[in-house]
C-alpha positions, -999 to 999 in steps of 0.1 A, spaced: -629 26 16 -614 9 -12 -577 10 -5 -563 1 -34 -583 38 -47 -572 55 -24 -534 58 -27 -516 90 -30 -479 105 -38 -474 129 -13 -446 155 -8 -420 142 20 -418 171 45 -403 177 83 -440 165 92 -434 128 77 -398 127 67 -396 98 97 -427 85 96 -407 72 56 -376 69 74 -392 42 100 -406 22 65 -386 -10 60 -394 -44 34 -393 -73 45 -359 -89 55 -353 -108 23 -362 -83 5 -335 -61 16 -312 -74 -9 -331 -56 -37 -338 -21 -25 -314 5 -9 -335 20 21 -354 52 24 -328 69 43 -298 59 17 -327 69 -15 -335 104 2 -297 107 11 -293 101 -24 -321 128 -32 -307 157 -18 -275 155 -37 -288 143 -73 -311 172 -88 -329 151 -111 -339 129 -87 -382 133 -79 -396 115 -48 -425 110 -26 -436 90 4 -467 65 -5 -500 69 16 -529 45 15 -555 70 35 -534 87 65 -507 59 64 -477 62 49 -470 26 32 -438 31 9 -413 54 -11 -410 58 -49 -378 77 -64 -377 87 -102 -347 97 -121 -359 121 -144 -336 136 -175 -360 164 -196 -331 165 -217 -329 133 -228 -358 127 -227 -353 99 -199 -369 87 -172 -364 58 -148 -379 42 -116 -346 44 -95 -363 30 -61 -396 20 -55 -404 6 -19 -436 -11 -5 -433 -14 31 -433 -53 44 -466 -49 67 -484 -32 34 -475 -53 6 -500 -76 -15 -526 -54 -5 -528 -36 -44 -509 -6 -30 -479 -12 -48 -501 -16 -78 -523 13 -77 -487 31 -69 -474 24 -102 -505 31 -118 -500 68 -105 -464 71 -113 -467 59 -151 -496 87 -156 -471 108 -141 -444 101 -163 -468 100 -194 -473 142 -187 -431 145 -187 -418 162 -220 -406 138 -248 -414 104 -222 -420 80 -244 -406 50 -220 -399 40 -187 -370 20 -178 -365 2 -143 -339 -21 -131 -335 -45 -105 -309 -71 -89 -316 -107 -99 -323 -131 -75 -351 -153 -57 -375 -131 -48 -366 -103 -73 -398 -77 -83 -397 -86 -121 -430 -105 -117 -444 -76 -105 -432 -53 -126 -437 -73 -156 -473 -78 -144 -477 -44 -151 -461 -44 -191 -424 -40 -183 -402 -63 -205 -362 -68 -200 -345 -52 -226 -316 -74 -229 -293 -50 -210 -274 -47 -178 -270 -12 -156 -243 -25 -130 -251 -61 -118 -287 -49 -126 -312 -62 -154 -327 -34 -171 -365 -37 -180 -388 -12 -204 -429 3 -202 -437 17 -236 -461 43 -220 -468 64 -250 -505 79 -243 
């Protein structure tokens, strides 16, 4: 099996709702992203919010959360999780991958914005790695970053 292929968004349901819950990053990473339970707390009370669990095969390996305004058109990455044990395995990758095509079918999406907190160890690399470039702007005590994703 090639695992990096074989990644999935899947609904979050009674069935794995703890299996998500029981996902954690590494310590010093904690820093950066709020965890599952706070993001699907967040969820149920914010009606643009779209999320689902991460599975490489059977096993559930992170949590992605978009923020998605049709009316806007905006759409953002508000948490994205790979869980400690799983990372630098390509899942994260092949994650993203999956979530941008997403986004690309969205009415008017034209971009994608993420931000994150600064600091050592921060996921800009990564998401740079993948074409997103700081726009110059702040959201909080975040830096704000950009994927043109037109088709």
């Amino acid at each position: 099996m090639d695992e990096k292929k074989d990644i999935q968004l899947q609904l979050i349901t009674k069935e794995n709702v703890w299996d998500i819950l029981r996902l954690k990053v590494d310590e010093e990473q904690k820093k950066f992203v709020a965890s599952n339970a706070v993001s699907l707390a967040e969820a149920l009370v914010e009606n643009r919010a779209w999320y689902r669990a991460i599975y490489a095969g059977d096993e559930p390996v992170g949590f992605v959360m978009l923020h998605i305004d049709e009316e806007k058109p905006e759409y953002s990455l508000w948490r994205f999780m790979i869980a400690g044990e799983h990372q630098r395995k390509g899942y994260g990758r092949a994650a993203m991958m999956q979530i941008i095509d997403y986004v690309r079918t969205l009415p008017g999406a034209h971009e994608l914005l993420v931000s994150y907190v600064p600091g050592e160890g921060n996921p800009s690399a990564f998401y740079g790695s993948l074409g997103f470039v700081e726009t110059g702007e702040m959201d909080g005590d975040e830096v704000v970053m950009r994927l043109d994703i037109h088709p």
